[in-house]
N, C-alpha and C positions, 0 to 999 in steps of 0.2 A: 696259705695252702692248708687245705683241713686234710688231716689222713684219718684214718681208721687206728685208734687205740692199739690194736691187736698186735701192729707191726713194730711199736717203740718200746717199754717200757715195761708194759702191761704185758706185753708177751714174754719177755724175760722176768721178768716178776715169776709169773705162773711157769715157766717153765723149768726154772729155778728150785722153787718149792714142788714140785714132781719130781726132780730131777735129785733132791736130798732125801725126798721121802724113797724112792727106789732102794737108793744105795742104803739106806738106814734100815729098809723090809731086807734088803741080800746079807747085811753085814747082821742083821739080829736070827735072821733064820737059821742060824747054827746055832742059837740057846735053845733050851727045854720050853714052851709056850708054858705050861701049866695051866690051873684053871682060873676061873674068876675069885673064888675061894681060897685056892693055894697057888698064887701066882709066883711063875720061874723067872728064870734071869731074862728070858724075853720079851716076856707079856705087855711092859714097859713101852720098849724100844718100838717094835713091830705095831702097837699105838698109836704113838707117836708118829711113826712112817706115814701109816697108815692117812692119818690126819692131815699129812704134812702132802698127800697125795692131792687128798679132797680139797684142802685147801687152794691149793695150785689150779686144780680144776672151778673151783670157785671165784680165782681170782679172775680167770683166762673166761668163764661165762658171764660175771658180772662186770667187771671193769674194763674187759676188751674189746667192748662192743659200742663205747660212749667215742665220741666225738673229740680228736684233741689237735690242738691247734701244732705243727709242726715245731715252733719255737721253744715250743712248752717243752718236748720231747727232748731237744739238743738240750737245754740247759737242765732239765732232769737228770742226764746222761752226764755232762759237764755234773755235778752234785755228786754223783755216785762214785764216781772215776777218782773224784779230789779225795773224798772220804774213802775210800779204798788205798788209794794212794800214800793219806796221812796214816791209817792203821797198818801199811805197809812201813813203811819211814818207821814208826815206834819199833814194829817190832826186829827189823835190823837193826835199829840205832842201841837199842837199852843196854845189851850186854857190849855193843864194845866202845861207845861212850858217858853211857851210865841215861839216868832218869832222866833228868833237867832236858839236854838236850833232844832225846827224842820223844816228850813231849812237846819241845818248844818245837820241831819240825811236825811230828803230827799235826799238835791245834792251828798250827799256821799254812800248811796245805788244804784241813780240811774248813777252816775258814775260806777261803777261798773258791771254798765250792759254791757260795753264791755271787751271783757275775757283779752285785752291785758293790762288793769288799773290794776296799783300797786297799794298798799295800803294805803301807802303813799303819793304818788300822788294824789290818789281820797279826800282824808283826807285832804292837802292844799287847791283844788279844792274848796271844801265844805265850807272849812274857810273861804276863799276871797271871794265867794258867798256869804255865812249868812254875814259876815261881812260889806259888801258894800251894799246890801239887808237893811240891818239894818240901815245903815245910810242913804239910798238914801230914802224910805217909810216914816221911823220911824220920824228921824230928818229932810231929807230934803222937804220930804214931808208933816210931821205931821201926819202919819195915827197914826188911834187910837187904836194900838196892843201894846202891853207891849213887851221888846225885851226879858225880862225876868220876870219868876213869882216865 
């Protein structure tokens, strides 16, 4: 079944990036703009929104209007969800069981996010990540996260 771009992906894509460019023009519009010569704390921000508008609109005229096979969309959606997912997992996980392990839940949800990952697979994956993660920050770095709590 072919649908229209517009409805899957590519519409939350674009309306997404509209959707931060708004809130980033509301929340900068209480700085001073300034000029292009003496630019204020706004002139950045409001930019940036700006861009982050057109962009959105550019993505929603150009990529919304192509041909995409329905499949495609579910496991686009399946990819997005997992990696949302795994950047969720890290960021509950760090402070109340340290590094190692929410890395090892990140990389190993967001592996996951393509349908052809075995379970196993993802799971090695995950291990050699937190693993080397852990020594390259922790130890070889010195950051100051616990790799465990």
């Amino acid at each position: 079944m072919r649908v229209l771009g517009i409805f899957g992906t590519d519409w939350v894509a674009s309306l997404f990036a509209m959707l931060v460019g708004v809130f980033v023009l509301f929340e900068a519009s209480s700085y001073s703009m300034g000029t292009t010569r003496d630019m204020g704390p706004g002139y950045f921000p409001i930019l940036l929104g700006a861009l982050m508008i057109v962009f959105g609109l550019g993505i929603l005229a150009i990529e919304g209007r192509r041909q995409v096979d329905h499949q495609q969309e579910i496991a686009g959606l399946r990819a997005i969800l997992m990696v949302m997912l795994g950047l969720s997992s890290f960021a509950l996980l760090i402070e109340r069981l340290g590094m190692w392990p929410a890395l090892l839940a990140a990389c190993f949800l967001s592996a996951l996010a393509d349908r052809e990952m075995k379970l196993v697979k993802a799971a090695i994956i995950a291990f050699c990540i937190a693993t080397a993660s852990g020594v390259i920050f922790v130890y070889g770095l010195g950051l100051q996260v616990g790799v465990f709590k």
